[in-house]
C-alpha positions as CSV (number, residue, x, y, z in Angstrom):
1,X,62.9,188.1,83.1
2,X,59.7,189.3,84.7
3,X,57.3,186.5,86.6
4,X,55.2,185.8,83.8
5,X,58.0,185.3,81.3
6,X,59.9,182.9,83.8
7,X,56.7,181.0,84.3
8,X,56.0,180.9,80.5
9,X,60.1,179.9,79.9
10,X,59.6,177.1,83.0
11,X,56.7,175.6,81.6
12,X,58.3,175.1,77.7
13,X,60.8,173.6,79.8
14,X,59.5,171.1,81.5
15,X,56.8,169.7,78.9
16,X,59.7,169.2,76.6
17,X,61.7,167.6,78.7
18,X,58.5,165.3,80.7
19,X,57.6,164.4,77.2
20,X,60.5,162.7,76.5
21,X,61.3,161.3,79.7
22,X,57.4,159.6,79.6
23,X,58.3,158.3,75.9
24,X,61.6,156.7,77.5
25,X,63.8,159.2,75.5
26,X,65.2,160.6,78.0
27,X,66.2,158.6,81.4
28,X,69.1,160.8,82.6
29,X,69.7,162.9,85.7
30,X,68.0,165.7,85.4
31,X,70.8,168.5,87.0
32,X,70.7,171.2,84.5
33,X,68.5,170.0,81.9
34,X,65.5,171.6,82.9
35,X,67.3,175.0,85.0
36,X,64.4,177.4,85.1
37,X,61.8,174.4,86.4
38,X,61.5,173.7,90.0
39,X,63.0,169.9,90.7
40,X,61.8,168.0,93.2
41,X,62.5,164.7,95.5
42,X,59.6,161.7,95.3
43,X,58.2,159.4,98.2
44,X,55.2,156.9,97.2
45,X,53.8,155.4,100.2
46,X,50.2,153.8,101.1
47,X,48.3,155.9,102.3
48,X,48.3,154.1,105.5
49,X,51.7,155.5,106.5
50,X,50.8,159.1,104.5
51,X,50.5,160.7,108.0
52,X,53.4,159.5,109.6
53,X,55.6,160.9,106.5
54,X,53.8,163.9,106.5
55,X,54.2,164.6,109.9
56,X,58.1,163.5,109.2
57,X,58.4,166.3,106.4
58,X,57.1,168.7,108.1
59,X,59.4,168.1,111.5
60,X,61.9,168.2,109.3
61,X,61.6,170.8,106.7
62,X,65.3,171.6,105.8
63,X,65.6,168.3,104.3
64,X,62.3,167.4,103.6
65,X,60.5,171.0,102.0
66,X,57.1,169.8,100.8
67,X,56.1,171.1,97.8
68,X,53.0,169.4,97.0
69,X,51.0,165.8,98.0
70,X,48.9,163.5,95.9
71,X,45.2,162.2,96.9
72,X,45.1,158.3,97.7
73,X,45.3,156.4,94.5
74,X,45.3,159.4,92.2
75,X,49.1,160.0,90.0
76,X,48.3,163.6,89.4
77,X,49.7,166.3,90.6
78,X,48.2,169.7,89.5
79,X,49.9,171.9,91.7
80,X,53.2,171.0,90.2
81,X,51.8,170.7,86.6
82,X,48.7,169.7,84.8
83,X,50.0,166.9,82.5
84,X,52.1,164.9,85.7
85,X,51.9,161.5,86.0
86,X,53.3,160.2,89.2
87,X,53.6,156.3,87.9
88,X,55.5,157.9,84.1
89,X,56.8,161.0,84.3
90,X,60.2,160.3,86.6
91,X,63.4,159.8,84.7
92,X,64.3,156.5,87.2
93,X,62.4,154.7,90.3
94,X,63.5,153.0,93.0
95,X,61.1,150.4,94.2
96,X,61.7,149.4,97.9
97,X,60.6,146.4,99.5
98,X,60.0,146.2,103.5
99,X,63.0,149.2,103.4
100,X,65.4,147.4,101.0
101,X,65.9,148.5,97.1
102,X,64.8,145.8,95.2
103,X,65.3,147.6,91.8
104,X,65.1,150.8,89.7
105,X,62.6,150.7,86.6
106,X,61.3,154.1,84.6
107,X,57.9,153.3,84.9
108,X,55.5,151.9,87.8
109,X,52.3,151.6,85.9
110,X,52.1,148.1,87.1
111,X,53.3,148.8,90.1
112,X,50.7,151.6,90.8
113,X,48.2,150.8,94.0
114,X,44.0,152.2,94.5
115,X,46.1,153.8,97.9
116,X,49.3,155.4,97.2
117,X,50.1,158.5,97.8
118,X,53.3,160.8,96.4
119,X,55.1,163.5,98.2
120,X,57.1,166.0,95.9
121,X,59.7,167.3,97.9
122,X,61.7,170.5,97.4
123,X,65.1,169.9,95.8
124,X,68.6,172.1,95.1
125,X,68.8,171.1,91.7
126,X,66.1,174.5,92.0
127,X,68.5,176.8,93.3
128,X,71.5,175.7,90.8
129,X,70.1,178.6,87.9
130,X,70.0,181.2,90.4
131,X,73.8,180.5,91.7
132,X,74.9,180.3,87.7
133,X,73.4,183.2,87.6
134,X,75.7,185.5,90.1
135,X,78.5,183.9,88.4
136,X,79.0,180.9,91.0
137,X,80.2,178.0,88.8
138,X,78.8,173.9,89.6
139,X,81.3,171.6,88.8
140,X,78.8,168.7,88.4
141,X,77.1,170.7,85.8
142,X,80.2,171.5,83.9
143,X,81.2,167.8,83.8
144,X,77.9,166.7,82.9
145,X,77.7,164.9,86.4
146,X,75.1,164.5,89.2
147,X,75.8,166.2,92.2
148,X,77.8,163.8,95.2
149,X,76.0,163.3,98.4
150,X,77.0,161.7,101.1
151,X,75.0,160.4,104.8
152,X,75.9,162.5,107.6
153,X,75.7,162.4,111.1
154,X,73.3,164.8,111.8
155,X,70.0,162.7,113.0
156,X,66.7,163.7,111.6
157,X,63.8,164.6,114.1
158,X,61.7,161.0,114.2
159,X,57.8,160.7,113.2
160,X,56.0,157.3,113.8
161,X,58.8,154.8,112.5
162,X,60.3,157.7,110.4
163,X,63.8,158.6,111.2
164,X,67.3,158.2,110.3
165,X,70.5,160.4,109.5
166,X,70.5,162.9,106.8
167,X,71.7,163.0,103.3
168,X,73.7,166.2,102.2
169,X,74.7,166.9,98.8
170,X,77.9,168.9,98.1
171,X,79.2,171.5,95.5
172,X,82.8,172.5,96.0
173,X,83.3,176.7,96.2
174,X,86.0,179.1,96.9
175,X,85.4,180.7,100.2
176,X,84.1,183.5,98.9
177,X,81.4,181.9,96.5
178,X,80.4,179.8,99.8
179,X,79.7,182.6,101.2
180,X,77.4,184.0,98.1
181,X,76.0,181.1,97.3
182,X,74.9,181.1,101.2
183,X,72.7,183.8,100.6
184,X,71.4,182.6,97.3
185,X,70.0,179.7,98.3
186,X,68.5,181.7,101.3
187,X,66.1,182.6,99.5
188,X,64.8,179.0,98.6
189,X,63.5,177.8,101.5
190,X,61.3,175.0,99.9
191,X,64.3,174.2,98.1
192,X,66.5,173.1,101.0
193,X,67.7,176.8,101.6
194,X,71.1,177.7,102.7
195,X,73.9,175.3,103.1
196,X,73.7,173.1,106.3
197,X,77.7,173.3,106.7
198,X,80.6,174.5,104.7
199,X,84.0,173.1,105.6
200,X,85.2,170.4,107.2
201,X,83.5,167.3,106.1
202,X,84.1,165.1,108.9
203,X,82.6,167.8,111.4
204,X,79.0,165.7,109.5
205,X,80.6,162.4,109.2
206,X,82.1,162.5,105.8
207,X,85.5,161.0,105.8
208,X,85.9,160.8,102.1
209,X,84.5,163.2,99.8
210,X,85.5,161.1,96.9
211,X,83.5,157.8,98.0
212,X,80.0,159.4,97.5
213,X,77.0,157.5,99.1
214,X,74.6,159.0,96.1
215,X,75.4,160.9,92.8
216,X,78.8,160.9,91.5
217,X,82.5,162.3,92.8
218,X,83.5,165.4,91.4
219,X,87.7,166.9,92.3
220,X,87.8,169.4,94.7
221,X,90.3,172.0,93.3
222,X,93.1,173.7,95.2
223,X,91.6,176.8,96.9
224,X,88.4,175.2,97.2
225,X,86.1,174.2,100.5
226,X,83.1,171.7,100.5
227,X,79.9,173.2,100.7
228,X,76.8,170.7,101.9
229,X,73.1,171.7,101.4
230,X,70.7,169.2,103.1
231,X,69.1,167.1,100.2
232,X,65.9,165.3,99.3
233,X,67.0,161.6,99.6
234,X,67.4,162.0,103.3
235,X,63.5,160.3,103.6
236,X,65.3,157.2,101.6
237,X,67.5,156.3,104.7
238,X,63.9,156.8,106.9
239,X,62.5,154.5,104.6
240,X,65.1,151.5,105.0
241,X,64.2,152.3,109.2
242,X,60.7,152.4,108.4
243,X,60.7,149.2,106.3
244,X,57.2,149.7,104.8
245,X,55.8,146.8,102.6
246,X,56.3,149.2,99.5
247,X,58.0,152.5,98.8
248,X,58.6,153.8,95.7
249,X,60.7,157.0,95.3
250,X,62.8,158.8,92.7
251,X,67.1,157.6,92.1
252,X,69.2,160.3,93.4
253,X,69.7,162.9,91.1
254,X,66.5,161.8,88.1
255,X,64.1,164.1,89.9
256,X,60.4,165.6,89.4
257,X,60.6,168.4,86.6
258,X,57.3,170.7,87.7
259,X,55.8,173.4,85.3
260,X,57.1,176.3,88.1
261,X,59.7,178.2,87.5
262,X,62.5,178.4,90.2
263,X,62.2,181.7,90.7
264,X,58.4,181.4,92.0
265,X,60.3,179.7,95.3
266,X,63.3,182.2,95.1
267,X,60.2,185.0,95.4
268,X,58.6,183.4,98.4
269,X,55.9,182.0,96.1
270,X,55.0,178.2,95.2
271,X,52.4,175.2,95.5
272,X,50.6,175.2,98.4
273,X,50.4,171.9,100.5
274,X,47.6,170.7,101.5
275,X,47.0,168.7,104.8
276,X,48.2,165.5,105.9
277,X,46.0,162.8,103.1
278,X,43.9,160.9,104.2
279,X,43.0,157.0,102.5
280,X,38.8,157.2,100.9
């Protein structure tokens, strides 16, 4: 479909599906049930910390694409859509208190502060129509499953009291769709891009593919290799270092649905970011 048709096809999408997600019909992962929407990862901080994280994402853009950033205090986010409500519109939350989950709720209304600020980041829940697409089958979307993801070993470059290991989320391929979906994903660069490794899990600190930190385990059949993209809950493990007095962010896999359609990133084209926030 041309650009305008995918936008108009993206956007049905994703009112739809927000619409019943704000209404509480829906409060499901969201891999596959928006697949021409752009998906993203959420971080609520105060805005006293906003430049530290930004300055985090940005040093680290393979885990941490930005894809848009919310003025102190305010839940929109137009860029992304014009109906989005940051404290509503998220299928789960995870609030965190001085870096520690303290519980998952579907709406922070009451939670909501005069200075947060939300970061949207870019996730590969984007990329998944696109490798559907040229025939590359996701077993976590035929099973009805989020995708597994696991902690590596690979250390994130550090930003104020930013830092940790990063989070990698896995699809298992034959060789040769690895190497496909490789170039794919290339192409989405504000949606993680291409995979971080393929193979050998422990080379990244994985020692048990079926004992997922995030998401769900899903077999790996005969013939098949891991494939590990870097993923958009990494800036979860740099907020237990952190330990800021609040942190609000999305559960793994029950992400942002925006009103762009995946193939906007795919093209080189997307939200633009402004700079670092800054509190009134």
């Amino acid at each position: 479909m041309d650009s305008i048709e995918a936008q108009v096809t993206a956007r049905k999408e994703a009112v739809a599906l927000r619409a019943k997600i704000r209404s509480g019909s829906f409060a499901d992962q969201t891999a596959g049930a928006a697949p021409n929407c752009v998906q993203g990862n959420l971080v609520i901080l105060p805005a006293a910390l906003a430049n530290d994280f930004h300055r985090f994402c940005e040093a680290n853009p393979k885990p941490c694409p930005l894809l848009a950033v919310s003025r102190p205090g305010n839940p929109a986010l137009p860029s992304l859509a014009e109906d989005f409500d940051l404290r509503t519109d998220v299928p789960l939350y995870r609030v965190y208190r001085h870096g520690e989950l303290a519980r998952e709720v579907t709406d922070i209304s009451d939670l909501w502060q005069d200075d947060f600020v939300g970061f949207v980041l870019g996730c590969s829940y984007s990329f998944e129509e696109a490798l559907l697409q040229d025939g590359i089958p996701l077993r976590h979307i035929e099973l009805g499953m989020g995708v597994p993801m696991f902690v590596s070993n690979i250390e994130t470059v550090h930003a104020g009291p930013f830092g940790g290991p990063t989070v990698v989320s896995m699809r298992p391929m034959t060789p040769e769709n690895a190497r496909r979906a490789a170039q794919v994903t290339a192409r989405f660069e504000r949606a993680h891009g291409e995979p971080l490794h393929i193979g050998d899990a422990e080379k990244i600190g994985v020692s048990d593919l079926m004992a997922t930190d995030f998401g769900e385990a899903i077999p790996i059949a005969e013939g098949e290799i891991p494939v590990f993209w870097a993923c958009g809950v990494t800036p979860q493990m740099a907020i237990k270092r952190a330990r800021p007095e609040i942190c609000i962010t999305h559960a793994p896999g029950f992400m942002v649905i925006s009103d762009i359609a995946a193939s906007e990133l795919a093209a080189g084209r997307g939200p633009e970011i402004s700079s670092a926030p800054r509190s009134n």
